[in-house]
ChimeraX commands (.cxc) that place a marker at each C-alpha (Angstrom):
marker #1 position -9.50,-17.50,-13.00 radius 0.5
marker #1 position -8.45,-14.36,-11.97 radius 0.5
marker #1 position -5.14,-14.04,-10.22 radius 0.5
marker #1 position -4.15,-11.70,-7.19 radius 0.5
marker #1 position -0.89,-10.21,-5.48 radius 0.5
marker #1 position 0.20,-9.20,-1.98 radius 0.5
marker #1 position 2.46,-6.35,-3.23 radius 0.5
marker #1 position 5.06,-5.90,-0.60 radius 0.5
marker #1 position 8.10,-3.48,0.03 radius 0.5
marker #1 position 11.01,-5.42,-1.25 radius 0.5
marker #1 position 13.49,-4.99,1.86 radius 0.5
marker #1 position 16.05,-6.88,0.32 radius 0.5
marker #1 position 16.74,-4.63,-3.05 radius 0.5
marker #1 position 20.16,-4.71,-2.60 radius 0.5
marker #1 position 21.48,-0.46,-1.27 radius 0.5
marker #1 position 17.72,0.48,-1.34 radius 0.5
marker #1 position 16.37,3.64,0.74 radius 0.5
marker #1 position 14.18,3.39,3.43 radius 0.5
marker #1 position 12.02,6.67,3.90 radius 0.5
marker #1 position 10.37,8.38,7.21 radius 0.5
marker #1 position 7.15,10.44,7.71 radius 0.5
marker #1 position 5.16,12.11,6.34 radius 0.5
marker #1 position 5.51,15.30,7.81 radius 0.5
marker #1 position 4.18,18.32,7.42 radius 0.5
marker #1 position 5.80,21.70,6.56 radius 0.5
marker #1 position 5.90,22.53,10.10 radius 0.5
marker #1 position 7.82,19.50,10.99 radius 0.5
marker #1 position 4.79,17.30,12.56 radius 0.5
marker #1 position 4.16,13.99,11.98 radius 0.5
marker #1 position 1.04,13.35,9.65 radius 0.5
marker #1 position -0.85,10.72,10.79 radius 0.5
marker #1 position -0.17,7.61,8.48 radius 0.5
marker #1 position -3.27,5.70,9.76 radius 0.5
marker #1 position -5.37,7.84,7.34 radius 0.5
marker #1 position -3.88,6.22,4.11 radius 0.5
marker #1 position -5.28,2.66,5.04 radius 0.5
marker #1 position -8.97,3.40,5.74 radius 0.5
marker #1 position -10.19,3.28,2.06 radius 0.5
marker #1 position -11.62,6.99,1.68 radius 0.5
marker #1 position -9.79,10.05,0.20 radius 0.5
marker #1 position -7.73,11.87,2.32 radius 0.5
marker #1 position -7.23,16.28,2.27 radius 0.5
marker #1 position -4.14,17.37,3.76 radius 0.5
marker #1 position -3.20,21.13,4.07 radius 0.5
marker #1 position -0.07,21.11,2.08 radius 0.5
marker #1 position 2.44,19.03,0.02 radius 0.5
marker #1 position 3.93,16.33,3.04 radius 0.5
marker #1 position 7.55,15.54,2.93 radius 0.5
marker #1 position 9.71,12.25,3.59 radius 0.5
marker #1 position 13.37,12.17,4.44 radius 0.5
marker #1 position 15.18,9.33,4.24 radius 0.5
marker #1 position 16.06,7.24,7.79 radius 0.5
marker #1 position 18.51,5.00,5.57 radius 0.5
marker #1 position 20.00,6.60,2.56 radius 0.5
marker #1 position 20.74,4.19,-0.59 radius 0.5
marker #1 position 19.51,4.29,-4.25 radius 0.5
marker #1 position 16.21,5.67,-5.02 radius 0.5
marker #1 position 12.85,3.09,-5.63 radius 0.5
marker #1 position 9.89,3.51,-7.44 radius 0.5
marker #1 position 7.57,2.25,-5.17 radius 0.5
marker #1 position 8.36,2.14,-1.60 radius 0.5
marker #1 position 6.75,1.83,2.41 radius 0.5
marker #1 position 7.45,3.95,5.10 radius 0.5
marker #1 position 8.17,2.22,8.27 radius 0.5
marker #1 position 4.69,2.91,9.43 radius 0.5
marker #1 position 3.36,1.16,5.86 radius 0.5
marker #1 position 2.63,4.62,3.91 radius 0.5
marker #1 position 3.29,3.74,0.04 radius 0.5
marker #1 position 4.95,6.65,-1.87 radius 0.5
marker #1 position 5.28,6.12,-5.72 radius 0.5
marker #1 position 7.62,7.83,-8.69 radius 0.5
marker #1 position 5.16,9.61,-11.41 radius 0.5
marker #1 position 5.95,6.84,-13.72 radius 0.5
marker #1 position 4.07,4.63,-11.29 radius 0.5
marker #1 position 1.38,7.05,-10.83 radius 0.5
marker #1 position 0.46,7.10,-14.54 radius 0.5
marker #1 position 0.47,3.46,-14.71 radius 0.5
marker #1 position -1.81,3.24,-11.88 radius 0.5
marker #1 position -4.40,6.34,-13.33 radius 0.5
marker #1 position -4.26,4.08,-16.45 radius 0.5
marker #1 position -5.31,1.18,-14.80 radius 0.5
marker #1 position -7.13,1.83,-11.58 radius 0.5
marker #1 position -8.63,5.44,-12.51 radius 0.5
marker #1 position -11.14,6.05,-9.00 radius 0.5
marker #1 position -9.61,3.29,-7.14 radius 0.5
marker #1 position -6.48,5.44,-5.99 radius 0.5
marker #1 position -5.61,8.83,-5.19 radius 0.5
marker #1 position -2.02,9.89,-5.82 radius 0.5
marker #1 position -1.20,12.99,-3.57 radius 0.5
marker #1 position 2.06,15.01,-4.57 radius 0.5
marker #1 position 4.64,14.59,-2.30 radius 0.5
marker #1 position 8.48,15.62,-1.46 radius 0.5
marker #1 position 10.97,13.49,-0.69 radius 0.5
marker #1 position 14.38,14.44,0.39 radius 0.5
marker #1 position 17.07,14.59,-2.18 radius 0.5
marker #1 position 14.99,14.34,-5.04 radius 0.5
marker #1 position 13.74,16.48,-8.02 radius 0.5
marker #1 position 10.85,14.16,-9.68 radius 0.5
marker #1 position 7.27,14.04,-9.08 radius 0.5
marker #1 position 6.58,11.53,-6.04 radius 0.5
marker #1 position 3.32,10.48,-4.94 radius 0.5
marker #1 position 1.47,9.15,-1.35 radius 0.5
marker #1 position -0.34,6.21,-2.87 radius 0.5
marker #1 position -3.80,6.47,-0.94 radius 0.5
marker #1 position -6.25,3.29,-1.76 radius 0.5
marker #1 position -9.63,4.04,-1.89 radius 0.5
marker #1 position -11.03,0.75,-2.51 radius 0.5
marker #1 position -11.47,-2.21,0.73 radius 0.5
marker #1 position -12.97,-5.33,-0.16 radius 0.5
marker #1 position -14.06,-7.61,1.87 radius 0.5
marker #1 position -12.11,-10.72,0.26 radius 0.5
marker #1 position -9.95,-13.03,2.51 radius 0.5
marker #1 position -10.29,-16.66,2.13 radius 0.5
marker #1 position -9.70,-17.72,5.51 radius 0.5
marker #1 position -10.08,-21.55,4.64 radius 0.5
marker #1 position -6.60,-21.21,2.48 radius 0.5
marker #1 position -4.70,-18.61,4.22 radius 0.5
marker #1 position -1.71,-20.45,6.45 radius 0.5
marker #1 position -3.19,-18.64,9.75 radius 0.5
marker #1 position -6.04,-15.81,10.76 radius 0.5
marker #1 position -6.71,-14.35,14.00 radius 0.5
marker #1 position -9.62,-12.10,14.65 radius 0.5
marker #1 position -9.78,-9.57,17.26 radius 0.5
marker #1 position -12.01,-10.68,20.01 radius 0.5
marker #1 position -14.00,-8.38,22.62 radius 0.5
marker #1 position -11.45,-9.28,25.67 radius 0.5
marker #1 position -8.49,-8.09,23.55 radius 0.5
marker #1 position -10.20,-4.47,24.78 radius 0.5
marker #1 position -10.31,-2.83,21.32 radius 0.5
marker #1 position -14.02,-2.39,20.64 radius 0.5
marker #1 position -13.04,-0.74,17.32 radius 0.5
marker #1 position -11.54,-3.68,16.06 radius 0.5
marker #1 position -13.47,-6.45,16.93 radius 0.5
marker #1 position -14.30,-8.75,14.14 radius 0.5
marker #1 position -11.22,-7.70,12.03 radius 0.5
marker #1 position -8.12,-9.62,11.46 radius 0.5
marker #1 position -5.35,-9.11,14.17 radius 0.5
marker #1 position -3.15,-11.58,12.57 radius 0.5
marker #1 position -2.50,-12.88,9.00 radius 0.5
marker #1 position 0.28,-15.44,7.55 radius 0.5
marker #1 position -0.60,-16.69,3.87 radius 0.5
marker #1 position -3.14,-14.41,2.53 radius 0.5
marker #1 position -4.74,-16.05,0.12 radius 0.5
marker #1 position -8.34,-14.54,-1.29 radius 0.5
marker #1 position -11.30,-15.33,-3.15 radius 0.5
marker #1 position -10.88,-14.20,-6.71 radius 0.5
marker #1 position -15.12,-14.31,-6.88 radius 0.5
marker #1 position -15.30,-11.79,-4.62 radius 0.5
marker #1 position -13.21,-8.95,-6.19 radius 0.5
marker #1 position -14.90,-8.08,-8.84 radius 0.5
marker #1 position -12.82,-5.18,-11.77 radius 0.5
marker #1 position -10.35,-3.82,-8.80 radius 0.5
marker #1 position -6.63,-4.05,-10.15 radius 0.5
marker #1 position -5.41,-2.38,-6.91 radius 0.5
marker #1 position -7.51,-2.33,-3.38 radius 0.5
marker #1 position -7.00,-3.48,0.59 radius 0.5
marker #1 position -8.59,-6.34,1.88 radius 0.5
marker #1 position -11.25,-5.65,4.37 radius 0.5
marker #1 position -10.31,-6.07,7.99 radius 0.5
marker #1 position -6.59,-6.47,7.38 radius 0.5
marker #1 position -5.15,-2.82,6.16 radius 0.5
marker #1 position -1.80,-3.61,5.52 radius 0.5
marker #1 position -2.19,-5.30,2.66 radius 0.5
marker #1 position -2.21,-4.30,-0.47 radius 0.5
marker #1 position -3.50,-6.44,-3.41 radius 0.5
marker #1 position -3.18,-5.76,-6.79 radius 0.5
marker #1 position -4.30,-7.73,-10.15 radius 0.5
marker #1 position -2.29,-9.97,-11.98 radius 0.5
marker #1 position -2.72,-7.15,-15.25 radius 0.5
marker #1 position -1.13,-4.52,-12.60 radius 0.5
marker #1 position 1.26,-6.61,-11.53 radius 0.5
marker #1 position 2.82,-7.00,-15.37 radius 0.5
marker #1 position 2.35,-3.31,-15.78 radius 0.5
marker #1 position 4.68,-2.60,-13.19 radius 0.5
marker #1 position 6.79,-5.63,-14.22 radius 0.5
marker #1 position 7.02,-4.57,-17.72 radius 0.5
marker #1 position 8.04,-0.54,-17.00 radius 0.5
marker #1 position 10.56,-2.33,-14.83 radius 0.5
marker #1 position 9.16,-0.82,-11.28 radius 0.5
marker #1 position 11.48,-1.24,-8.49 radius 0.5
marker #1 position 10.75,-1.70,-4.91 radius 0.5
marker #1 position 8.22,-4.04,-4.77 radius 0.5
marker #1 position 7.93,-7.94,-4.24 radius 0.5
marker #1 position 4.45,-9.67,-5.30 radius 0.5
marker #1 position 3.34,-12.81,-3.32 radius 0.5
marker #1 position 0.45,-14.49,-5.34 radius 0.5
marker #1 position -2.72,-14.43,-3.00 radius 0.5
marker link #1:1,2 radius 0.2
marker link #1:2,3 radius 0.2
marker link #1:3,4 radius 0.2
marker link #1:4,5 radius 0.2
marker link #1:5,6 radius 0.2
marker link #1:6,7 radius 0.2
marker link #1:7,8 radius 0.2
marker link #1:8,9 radius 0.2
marker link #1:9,10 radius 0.2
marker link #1:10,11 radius 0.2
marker link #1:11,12 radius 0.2
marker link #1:12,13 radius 0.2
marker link #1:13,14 radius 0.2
marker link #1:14,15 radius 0.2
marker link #1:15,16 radius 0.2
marker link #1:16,17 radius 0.2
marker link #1:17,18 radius 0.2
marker link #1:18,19 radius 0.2
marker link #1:19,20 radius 0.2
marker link #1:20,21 radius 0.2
marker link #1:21,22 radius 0.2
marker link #1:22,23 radius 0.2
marker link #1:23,24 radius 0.2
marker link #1:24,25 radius 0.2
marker link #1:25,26 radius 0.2
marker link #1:26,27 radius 0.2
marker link #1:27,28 radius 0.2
marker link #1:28,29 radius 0.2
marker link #1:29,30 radius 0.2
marker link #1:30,31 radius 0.2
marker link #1:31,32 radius 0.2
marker link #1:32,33 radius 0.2
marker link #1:33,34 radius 0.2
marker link #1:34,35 radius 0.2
marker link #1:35,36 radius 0.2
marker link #1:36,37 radius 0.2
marker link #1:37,38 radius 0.2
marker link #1:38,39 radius 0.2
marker link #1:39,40 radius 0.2
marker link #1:40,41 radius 0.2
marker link #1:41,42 radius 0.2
marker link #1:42,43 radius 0.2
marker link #1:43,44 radius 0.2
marker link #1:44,45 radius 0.2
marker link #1:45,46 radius 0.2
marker link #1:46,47 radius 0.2
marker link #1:47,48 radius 0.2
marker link #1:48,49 radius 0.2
marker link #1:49,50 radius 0.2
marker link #1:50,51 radius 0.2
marker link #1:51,52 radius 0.2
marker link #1:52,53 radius 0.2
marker link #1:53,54 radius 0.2
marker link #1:54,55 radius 0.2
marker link #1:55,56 radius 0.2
marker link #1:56,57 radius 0.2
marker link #1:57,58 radius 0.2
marker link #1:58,59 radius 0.2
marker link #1:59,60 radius 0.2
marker link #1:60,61 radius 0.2
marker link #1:61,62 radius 0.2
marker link #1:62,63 radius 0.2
marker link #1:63,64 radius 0.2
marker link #1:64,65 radius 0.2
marker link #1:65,66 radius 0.2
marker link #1:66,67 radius 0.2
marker link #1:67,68 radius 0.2
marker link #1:68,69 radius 0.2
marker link #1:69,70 radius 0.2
marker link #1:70,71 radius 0.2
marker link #1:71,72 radius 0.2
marker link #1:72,73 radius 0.2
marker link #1:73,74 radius 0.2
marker link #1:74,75 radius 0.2
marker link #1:75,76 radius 0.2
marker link #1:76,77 radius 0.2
marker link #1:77,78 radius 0.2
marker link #1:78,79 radius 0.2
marker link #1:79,80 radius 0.2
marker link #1:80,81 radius 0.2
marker link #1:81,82 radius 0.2
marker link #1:82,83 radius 0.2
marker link #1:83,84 radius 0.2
marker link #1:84,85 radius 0.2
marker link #1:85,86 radius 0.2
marker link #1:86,87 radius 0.2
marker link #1:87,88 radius 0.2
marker link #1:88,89 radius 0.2
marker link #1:89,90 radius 0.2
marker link #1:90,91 radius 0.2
marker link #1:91,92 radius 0.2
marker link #1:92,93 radius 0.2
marker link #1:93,94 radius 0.2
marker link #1:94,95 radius 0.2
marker link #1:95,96 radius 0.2
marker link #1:96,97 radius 0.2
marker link #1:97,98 radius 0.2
marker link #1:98,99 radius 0.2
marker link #1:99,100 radius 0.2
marker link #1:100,101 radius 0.2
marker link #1:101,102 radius 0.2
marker link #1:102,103 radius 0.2
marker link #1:103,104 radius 0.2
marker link #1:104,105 radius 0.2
marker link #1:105,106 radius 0.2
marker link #1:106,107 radius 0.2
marker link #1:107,108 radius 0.2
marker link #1:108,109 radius 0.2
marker link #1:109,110 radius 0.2
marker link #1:110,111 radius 0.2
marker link #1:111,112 radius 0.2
marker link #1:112,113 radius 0.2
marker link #1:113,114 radius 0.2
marker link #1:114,115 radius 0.2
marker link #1:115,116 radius 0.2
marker link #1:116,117 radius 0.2
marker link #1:117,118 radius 0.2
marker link #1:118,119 radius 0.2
marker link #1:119,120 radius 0.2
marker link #1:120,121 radius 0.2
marker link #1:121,122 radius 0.2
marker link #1:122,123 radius 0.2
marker link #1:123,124 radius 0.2
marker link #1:124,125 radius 0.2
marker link #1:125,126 radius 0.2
marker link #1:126,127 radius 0.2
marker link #1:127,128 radius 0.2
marker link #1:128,129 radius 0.2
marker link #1:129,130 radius 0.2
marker link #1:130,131 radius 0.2
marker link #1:131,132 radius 0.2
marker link #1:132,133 radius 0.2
marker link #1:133,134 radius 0.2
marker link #1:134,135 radius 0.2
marker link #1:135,136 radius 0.2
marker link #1:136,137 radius 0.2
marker link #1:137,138 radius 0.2
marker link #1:138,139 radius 0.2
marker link #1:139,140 radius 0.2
marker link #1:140,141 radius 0.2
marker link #1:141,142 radius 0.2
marker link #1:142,143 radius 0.2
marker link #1:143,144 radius 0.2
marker link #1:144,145 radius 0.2
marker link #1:145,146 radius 0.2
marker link #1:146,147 radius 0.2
marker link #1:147,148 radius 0.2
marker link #1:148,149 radius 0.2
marker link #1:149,150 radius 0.2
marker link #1:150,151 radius 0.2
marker link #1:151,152 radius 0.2
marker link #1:152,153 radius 0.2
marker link #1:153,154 radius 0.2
marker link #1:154,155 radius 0.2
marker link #1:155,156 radius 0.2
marker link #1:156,157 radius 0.2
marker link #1:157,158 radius 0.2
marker link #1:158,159 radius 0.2
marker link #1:159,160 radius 0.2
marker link #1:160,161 radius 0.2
marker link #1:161,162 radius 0.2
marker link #1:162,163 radius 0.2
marker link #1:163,164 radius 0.2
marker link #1:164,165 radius 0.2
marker link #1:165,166 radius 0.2
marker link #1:166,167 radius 0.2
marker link #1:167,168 radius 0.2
marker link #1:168,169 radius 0.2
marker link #1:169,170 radius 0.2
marker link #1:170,171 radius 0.2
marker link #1:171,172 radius 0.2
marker link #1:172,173 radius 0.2
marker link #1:173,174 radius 0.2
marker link #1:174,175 radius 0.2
marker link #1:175,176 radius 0.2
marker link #1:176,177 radius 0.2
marker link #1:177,178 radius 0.2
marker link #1:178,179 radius 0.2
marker link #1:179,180 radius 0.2
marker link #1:180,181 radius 0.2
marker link #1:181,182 radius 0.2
marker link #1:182,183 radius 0.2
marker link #1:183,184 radius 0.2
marker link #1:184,185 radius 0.2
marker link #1:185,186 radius 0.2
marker link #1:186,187 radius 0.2
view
């Protein structure tokens, strides 16, 4: 059977960088929102991150508000692998002279195994967020249904955008170019 990964920012890579932003050549914030909604996103020029904690570079990495921003090794690796399923949109970061990447998922499948995951709360009407109702407000132990996934090697699960899943065949791509940043959880 098929075998699935929460990929997570690895917090603990010992003198790691933590990035800000996006933000715009002006100096505005771009909203960060956009990259989990599952559609391509157009911006008006090339976004920039600066660093909030400075330490040694990663090739895949979260802002604080969850935006993923990958080295150009990891973006070949992922056109390799997950072709339509991604968009890779240059990007600057501060302090650095290689081709970075926003990470923007264009797959969301609707996948979640609630039976097996530890706990899952739904938003309900009286929690006053009509947009949200019937999606997951809270999830410990995601665990999915392999059945349900289909050919996606990378992809967020319906209802619960923080996430981001990847294939077991992904996951050993990035293990085997020896990808920093990242932690996988099976799911």
């Amino acid at each position: 059977m098929a075998r699935y990964f929460d990929m997570m920012d690895n917090m603990l890579h010992p003198g790691r960088w933590v990035l800000d932003g996006p933000f715009d050549a002006q100096g505005e914030e771009i909203d960060s929102w956009q990259f989990g909604k599952g559609r391509r996103v157009e911006l008006a020029g090339v976004p920039y991150f600066p660093m909030s904690h400075r330490g040694c570079a990663l090739d895949i990495s979260q802002t604080g508000l969850g935006v993923p921003v990958v080295h150009g090794r990891v973006a070949d690796i992922l056109e390799r692998l997950c072709g339509q399923d991604v968009q890779l949109l240059p990007a600057r970061v501060e302090g650095q002279t290689d081709p970075w990447f926003i990470l923007n998922l264009l797959r969301v499948i609707r996948c979640i195994d609630e039976t097996r995951c530890e706990y899952v709360e739904h938003w309900k009407p009286e929690d006053n967020r009509p947009d949200k109702v019937g999606q997951y407000r809270n999830v410990r132990g995601l665990k999915v249904d392999p059945a349900l996934i289909g050919d996606a090697h990378i992809f967020r699960p319906w209802g619960w955008r923080v996430a981001i899943l990847v294939s077991e065949p992904l996951k050993l791509a990035l293990e085997e170019a020896g990808i920093t940043g990242m932690k996988y959880i099976e799911a």
